[in-house]
C-alpha positions in Angstrom: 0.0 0.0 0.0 2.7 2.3 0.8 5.8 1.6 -2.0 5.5 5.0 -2.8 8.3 6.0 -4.4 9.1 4.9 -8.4 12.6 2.9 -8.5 14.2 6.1 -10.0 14.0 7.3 -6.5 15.2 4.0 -5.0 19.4 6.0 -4.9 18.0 8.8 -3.0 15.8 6.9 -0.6 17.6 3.9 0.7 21.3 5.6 0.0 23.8 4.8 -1.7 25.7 1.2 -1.5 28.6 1.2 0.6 31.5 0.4 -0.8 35.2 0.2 -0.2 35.9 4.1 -1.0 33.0 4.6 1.4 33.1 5.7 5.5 31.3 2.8 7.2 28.6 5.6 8.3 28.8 9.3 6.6 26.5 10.4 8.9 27.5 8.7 12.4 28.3 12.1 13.5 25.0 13.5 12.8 23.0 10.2 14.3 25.2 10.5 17.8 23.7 14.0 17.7 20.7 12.6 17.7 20.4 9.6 19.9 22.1 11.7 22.3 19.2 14.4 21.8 16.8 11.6 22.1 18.1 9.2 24.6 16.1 8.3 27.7 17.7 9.3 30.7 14.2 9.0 32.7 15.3 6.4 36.0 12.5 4.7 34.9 12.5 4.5 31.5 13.4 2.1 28.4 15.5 1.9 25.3 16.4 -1.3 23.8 16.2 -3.3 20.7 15.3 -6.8 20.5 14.7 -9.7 18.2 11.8 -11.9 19.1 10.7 -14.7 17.5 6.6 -14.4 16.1 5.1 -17.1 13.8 8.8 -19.1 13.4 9.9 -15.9 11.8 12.8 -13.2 13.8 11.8 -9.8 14.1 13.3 -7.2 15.1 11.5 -4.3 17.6 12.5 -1.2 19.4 10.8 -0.2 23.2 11.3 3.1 23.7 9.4 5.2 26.8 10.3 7.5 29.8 8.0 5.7 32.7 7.4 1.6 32.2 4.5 2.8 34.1 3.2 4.4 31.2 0.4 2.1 28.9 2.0 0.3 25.5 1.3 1.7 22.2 2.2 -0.9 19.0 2.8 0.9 16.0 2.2 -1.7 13.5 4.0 0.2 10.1 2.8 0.4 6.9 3.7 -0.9 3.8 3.5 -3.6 3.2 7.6 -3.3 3.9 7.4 0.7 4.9 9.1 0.1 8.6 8.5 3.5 10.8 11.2 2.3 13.2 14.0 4.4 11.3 11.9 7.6 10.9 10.6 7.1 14.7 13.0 9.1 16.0 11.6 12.4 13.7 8.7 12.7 15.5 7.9 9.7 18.1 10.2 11.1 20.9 7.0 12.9 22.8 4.8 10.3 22.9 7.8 9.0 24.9 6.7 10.5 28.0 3.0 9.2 27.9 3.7 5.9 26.3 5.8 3.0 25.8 6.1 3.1 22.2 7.1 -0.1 20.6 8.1 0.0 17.0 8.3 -3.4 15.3 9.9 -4.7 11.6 7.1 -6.8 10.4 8.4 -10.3 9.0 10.1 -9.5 5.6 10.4 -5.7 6.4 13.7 -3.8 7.3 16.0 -5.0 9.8 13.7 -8.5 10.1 14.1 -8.9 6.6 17.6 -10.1 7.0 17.3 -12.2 9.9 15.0 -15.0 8.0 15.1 -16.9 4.3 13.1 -14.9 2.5 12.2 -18.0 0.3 10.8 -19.4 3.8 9.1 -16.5 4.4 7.2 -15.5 1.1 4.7 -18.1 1.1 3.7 -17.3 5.2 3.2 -13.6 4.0 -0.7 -13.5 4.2 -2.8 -10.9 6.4 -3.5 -13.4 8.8 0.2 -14.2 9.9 1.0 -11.0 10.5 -2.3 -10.9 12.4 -1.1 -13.8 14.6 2.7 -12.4 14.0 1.2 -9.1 16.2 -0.9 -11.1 18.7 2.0 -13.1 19.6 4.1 -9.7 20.0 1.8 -8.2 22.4 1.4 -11.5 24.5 5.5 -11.1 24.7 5.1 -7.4 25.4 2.8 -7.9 28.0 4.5 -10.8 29.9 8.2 -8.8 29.7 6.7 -5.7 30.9 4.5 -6.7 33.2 1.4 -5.3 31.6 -2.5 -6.2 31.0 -3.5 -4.7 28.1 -1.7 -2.0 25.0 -3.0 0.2 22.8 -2.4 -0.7 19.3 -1.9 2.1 16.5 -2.1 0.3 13.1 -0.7 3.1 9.6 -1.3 2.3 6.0 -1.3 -1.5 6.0 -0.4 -1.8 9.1 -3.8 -0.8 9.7 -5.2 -4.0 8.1 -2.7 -5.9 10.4 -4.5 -4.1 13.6 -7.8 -4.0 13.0 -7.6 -7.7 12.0 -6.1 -8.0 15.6 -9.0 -5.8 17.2 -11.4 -7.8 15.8 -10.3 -11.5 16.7 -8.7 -10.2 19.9 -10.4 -7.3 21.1 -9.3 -8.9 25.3 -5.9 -7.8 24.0 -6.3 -3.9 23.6 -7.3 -0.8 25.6 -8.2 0.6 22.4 -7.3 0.1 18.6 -5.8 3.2 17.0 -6.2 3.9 13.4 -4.3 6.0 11.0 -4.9 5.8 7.6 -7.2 3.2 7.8 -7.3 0.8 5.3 -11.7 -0.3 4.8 -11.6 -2.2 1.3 -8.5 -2.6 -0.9 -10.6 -2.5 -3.8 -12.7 0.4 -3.4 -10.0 2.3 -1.6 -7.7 1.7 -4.9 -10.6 2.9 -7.3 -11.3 5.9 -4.9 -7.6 7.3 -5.1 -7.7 6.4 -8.6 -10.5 8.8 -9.3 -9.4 11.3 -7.1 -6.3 11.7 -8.8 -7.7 11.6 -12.2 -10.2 14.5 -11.4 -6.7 16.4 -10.1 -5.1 15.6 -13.2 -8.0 16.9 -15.0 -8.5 20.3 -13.1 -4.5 20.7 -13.7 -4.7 19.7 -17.4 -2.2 17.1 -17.2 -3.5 14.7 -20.2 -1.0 12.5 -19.6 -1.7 11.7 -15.7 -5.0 10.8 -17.2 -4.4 8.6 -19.9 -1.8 6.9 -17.9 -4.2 6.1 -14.9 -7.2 5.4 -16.8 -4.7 2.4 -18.6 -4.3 0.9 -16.0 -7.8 -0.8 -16.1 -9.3 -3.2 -15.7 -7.7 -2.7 -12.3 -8.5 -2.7 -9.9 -11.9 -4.6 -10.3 -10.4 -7.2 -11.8 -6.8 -8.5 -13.7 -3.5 -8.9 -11.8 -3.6 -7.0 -8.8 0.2 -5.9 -8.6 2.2 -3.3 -6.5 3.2 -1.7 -10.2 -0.1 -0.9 -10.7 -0.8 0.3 -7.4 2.3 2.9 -8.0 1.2 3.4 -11.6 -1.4 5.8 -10.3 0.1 6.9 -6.7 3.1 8.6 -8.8 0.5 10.9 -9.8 -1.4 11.0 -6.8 1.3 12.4 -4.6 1.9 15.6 -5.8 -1.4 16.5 -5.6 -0.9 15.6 -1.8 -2.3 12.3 -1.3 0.5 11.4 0.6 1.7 14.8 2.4 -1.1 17.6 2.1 1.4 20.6 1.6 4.3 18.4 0.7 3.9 17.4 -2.7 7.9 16.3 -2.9 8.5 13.9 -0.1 12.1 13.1 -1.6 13.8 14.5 1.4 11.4 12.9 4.1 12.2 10.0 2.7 16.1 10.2 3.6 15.0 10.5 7.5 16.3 7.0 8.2 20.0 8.2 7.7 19.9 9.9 10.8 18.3 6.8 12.4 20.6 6.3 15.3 18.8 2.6 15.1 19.0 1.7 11.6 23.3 1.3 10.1 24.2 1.0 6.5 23.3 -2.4 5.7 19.9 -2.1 7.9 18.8 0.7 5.4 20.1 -1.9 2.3 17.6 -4.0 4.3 14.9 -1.7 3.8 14.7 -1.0 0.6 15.4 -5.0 -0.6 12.8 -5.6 1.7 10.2 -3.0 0.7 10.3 -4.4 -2.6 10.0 -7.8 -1.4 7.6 -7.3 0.5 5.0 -5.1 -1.6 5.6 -7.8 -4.6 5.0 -10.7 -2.3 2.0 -9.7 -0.7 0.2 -6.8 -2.4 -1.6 -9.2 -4.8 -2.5 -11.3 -1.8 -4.8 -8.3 0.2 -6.8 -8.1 -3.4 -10.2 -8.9 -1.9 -9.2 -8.1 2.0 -12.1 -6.2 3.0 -14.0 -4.8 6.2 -16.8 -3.4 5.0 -19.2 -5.7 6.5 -17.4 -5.6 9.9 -20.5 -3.3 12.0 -19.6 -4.0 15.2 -16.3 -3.8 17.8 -16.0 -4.9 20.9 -13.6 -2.3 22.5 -13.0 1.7 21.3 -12.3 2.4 18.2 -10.5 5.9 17.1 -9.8 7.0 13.8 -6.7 9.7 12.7 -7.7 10.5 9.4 -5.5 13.1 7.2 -8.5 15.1 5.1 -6.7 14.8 2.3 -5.3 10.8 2.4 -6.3 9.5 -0.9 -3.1 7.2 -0.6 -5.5 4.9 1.3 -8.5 7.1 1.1 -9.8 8.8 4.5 -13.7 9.0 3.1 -13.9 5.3 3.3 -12.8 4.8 6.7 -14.7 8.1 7.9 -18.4 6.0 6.3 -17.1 2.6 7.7 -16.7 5.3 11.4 -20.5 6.5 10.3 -21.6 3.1 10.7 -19.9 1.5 13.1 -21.6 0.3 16.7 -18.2 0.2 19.4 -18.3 0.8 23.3 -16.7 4.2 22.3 -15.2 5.8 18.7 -14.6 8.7 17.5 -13.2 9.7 14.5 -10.0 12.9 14.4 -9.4 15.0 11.1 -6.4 16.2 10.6 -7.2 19.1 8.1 -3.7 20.2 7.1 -2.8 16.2 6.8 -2.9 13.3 4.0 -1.7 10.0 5.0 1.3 11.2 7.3 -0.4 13.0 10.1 2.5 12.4 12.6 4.6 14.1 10.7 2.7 16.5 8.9 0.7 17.6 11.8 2.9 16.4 14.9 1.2 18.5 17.8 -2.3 17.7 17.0 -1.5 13.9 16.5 -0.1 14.6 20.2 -2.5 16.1 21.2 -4.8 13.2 20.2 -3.5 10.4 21.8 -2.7 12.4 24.9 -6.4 13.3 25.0 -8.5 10.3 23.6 -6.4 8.0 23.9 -4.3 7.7 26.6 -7.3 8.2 29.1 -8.8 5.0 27.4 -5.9 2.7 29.4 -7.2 4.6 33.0 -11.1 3.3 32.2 -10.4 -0.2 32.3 
């Protein structure tokens, strides 16, 4: 869902190779500025990275928080393949103080991409493992830090992954947290499709146009591929689907340089495993739909950019409409797309401070 970039970008994005000419790290200097700016110093608090074995698969996670008092939150990334652990550090550090905040490499993804065969892997890539991959994290999570319950916060993809979770295992979670929320690939596909080719239209680009509207029959029917899910988003984003007022994300996307938790060779990772991943398992979430989910049985909140039509916000704002949950409420973000927690940092704050978080002191 999120491969969002054309391979012409891939140099910029995931850096150059290293080679033997190469410093092991240009920019250590730069990332010990920042995990020095970032560490947790709290006498309470937690930094570490671990690898934890989910579904037969390693993967790799960061725990990061200033109180192990505070409630879990699981940010399930995007994708499939767009790990958030090496941008985390760009805008996650505040939720630091009122969360744990656990950032996790899905099976195949960046740094867990390298720690498994991916010809093991490819054939358990379905939505359901990673489902089971997440409910089998939080059962570790909760065990190690002594804990009943987490919030779980499921972007892009990931939010398929998390409301799959809050559905079979609602006992799990204070709350499930969505962002971006994925309703029905289908319809969410032919929705950003059209929204872009009425952009094109207004601007007069003809050739936006012809170029999306040749890419049917998809996506009602015909191979449902990652290239021709980018074949209309390289369109789409610089009309903002992606980032409202950002219509060239080139430089966001170099953020995980300054990852003090991502090296060289993790950010080779990345971008092998973005591609693997996206190719693997985008024609396998085809028909994945929740439309005719009604009901939840814990709160449901939604953080919905106004102008996502990556993975478009309408849909998930009519599935909201409909819903029956012991609480929901659904947040726009008017100055967002589908990165509000980067595009508008405070208010996402300011969201899961004030609807969220209190969710975790009702139980």
């Amino acid at each position: 869902m999120r491969k969002l970039m054309s391979a012409v970008l891939a140099l910029s994005l995931f850096g150059a190779p290293v080679s033997a000419q190469q410093p092991a790290d240009p920019y250590a200097p730069a990332k010990a500025i920042v995990a020095d700016v970032n560490r947790i110093v709290t006498p309470n608090g937690v930094q570490e990275n671990l690898v934890v074995t989910l579904g037969g698969a390693r993967q790799a996670i960061n725990v990061r928080g200033a109180d192990r008092a505070n409630p879990i939150l699981l940010y399930v990334h995007g994708g499939p393949g767009a790990v958030e652990m090496p941008f985390a550090w760009s805008f996650q550090r505040p939720w630091e103080d009122f969360f744990t905040v656990v950032q996790w490499d899905q099976r195949g993804a960046g740094k867990s991409y390298a720690l498994n065969d991916p010809k093991v892997i490819a054939p358990t890539m379905t939505l359901d493992r990673y489902r089971d991959d997440a409910i089998e994290l939080i059962d570790y999570l909760k065990a190690r830090y002594a804990k009943r319950k987490v919030f779980l916060l499921g972007h892009s993809w990931g939010s398929a992954v998390g409301l799959s979770v809050a559905i079979k295992r609602p006992d799990l979670l204070y709350a499930y947290v969505g962002m971006g929320q994925a309703i029905d690939f289908r319809a969410g596909e032919r929705m950003g499709m059209d929204w872009t080719i009425a952009q094109a239209r207004k601007a007069g680009n003809a050739e936006a146009v012809k170029a999306i509207e040749a890419l049917a029959p998809y996506p009602a029917s015909g191979p449902f591929t990652i290239d021709k899910a980018d074949g209309w988003r390289r369109y789409a984003i610089p009309y903002g689907s992606l980032m409202a007022d950002r219509p060239d994300p080139t430089l966001y996307f170099q953020t995980p340089r300054l990852s003090p938790d991502y090296t060289p060779e993790d950010r080779k990772a990345w971008g092998v495993g973005s591609e693997f991943s996206t190719t693997t398992l985008w024609p396998r979430v085809a028909d994945v739909s929740f439309a005719k989910v009604h009901e939840m049985k814990l709160p449901v909140i939604m953080l919905l950019g106004r102008t996502d039509y990556t993975v478009p916000s309408p849909l998930a704002a009519q599935w909201m409409d409909r819903l029956k949950a012991p609480a929901k409420k659904t947040i726009w973000f008017e100055h967002s797309a589908h990165m509000p927690m980067v595009e508008e940092p405070g208010l996402v704050l300011k969201a899961l401070i004030n609807d969220v978080r209190p969710l975790a002191d009702q139980e």
